[in-house]
C-alpha positions in Angstrom: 80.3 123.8 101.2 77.4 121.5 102.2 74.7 118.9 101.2 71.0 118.4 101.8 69.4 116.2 104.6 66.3 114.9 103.7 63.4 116.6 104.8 60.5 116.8 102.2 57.0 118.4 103.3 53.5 116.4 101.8 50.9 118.3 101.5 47.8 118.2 99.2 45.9 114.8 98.3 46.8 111.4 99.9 49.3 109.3 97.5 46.2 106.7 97.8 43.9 109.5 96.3 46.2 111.5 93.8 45.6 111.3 90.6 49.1 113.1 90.0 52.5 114.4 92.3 53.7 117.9 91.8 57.5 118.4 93.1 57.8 122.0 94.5 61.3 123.6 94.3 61.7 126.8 96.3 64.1 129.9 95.7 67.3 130.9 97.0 66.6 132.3 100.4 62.8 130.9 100.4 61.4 127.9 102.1 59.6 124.3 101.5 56.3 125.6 103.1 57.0 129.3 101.2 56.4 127.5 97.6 53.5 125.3 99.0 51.6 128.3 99.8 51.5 128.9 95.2 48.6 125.9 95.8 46.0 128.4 96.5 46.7 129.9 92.9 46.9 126.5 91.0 45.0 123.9 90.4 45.7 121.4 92.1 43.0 119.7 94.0 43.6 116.0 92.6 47.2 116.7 93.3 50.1 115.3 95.9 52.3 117.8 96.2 56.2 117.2 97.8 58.3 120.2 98.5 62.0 119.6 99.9 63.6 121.7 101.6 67.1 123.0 101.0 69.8 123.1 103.7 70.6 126.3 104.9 67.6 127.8 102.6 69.7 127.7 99.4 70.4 124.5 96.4 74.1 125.3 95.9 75.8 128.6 97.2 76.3 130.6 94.3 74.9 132.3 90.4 73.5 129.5 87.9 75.7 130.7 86.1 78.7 129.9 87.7 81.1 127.4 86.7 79.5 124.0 87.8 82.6 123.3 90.2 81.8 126.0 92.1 78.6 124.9 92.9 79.7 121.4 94.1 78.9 119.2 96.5 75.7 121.9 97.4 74.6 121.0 93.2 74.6 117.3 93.0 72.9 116.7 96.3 70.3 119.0 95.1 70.2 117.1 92.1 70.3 113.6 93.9 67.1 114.7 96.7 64.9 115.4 93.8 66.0 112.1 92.3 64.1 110.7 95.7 61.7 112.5 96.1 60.9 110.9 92.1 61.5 107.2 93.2 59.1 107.8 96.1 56.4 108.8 93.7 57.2 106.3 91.5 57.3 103.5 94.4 53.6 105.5 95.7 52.3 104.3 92.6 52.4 107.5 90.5 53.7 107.0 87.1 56.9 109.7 85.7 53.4 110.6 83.0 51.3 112.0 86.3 54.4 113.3 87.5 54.6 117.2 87.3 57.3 119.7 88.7 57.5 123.2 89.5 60.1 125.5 90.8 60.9 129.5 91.6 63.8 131.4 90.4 67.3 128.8 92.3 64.4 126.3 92.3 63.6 126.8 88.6 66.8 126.4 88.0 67.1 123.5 89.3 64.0 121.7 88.4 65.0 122.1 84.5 68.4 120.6 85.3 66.7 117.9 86.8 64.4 116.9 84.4 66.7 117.7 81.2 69.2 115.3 82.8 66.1 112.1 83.0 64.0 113.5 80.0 60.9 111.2 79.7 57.4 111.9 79.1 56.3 113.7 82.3 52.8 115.6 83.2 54.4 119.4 82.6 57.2 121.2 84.0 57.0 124.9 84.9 59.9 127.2 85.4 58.9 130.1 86.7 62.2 132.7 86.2 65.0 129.8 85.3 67.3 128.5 83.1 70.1 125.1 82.5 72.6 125.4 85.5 76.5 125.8 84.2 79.1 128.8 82.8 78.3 127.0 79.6 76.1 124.3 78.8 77.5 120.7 78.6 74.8 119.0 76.4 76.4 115.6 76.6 74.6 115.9 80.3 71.0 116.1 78.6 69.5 113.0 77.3 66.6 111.1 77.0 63.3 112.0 75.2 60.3 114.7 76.9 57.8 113.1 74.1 56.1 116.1 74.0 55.5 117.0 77.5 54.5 120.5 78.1 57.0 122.6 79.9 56.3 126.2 81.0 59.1 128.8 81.2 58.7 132.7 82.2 60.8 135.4 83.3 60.9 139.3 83.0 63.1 140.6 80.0 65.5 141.8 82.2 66.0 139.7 85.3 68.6 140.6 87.4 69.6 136.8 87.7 68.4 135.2 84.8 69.7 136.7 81.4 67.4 136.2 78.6 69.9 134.2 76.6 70.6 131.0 79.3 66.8 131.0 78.6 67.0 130.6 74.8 69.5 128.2 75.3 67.5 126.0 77.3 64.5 126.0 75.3 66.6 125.2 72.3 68.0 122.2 74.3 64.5 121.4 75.7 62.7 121.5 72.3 65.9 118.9 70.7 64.8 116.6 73.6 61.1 116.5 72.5 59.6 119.0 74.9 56.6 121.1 74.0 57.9 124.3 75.0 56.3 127.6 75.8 58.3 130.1 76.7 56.8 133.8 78.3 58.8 136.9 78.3 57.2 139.8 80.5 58.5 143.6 79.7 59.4 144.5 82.9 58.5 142.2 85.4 60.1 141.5 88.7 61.9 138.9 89.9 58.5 137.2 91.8 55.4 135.1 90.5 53.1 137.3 88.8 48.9 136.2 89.0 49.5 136.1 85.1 52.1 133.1 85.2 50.2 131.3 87.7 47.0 131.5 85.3 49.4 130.2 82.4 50.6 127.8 84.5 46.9 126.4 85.0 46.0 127.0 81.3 49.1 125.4 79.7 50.2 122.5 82.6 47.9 121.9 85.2 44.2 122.0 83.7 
């Protein structure tokens, strides 16, 4: 089992410039520099963007849906680098409201799980293809309040690693916490970022 060093790419806007942060979480398998390259499709000119990057390309070793055990120590370290790369935003002068995340299928994952565990009012959240980590959901480990920040989830209707009904869950969860919630179910759709999520993405989050 493992943890993460620290190694978070910048790229985008100068903190000095930004008018908002955008934390990138890649997929199982994928890289930092892989999700980056989703800034062509986005908009996100006025943004600073900060992707980390997993140890040994992956957030914890094995399904979501595992029990949460089983993903230890890889999970909490996950869970504890995002928490930095946060308090570096927060000490760059970017407030948790100009704060935006974003993460891909394990990335996805994780970013809800982050951000359900601290909710506050942030600038949006997208999960693209994700879903609350755990076997079952422990909801004592959700609090706080989203005051109506606008979170973006999609997924095909039948993901091979995302069943429909961990999403439900979450959204339920989500919405109790004072998100805004869409949620965008494609018939069919592969377990990738379609031109249509990005475009919602833009619409919904980032314009």
């Amino acid at each position: 089992m493992y943890t993460h060093d620290k190694h978070i790419i910048q790229a985008g806007k100068l903190a000095a410039h930004a008018k908002k942060a955008v934390v990138l979480l890649h997929g199982r398998g994928s890289t930092a520099q892989g999700i980056l390259s989703l800034q062509r499709h986005l908009q996100l000119e006025d943004a600073l963007l900060l992707a980390p990057q997993a140890t040994h390309n992956s957030w914890y070793p094995y399904s979501f849906l595992a029990p949460m055990a089983d993903n230890q120590p890889a999970l909490d370290s996950a869970l504890a680098l995002v928490d930095e790369v946060v308090a570096e935003t927060i000490k760059l002068g970017i407030q948790s409201a100009n704060l935006y995340f974003l993460g891909f299928s394990q990335g996805a994952c994780l970013t809800l799980e982050y951000v359900t565990r601290h909710a506050k009012r942030y600038g949006g959240i997208v999960a693209f293809t994700g879903g609350l980590i755990g076997e079952s959901l422990i909801k004592s480990n959700y609090q706080g309040d989203f005051a109506g920040t606008p979170i973006l989830i999609t997924s095909g209707d039948e993901d091979p690693h995302v069943p429909l009904h961990r999403i439900e869950e979450s959204v339920a969860i989500l919405r109790n916490l004072g998100a805004a919630v869409t949620a965008e179910i494609y018939p069919g759709k592969p377990h990738s970022i379609s031109a249509d999520e990005t475009l919602l993405a833009n619409e919904l989050i980032f314009a």
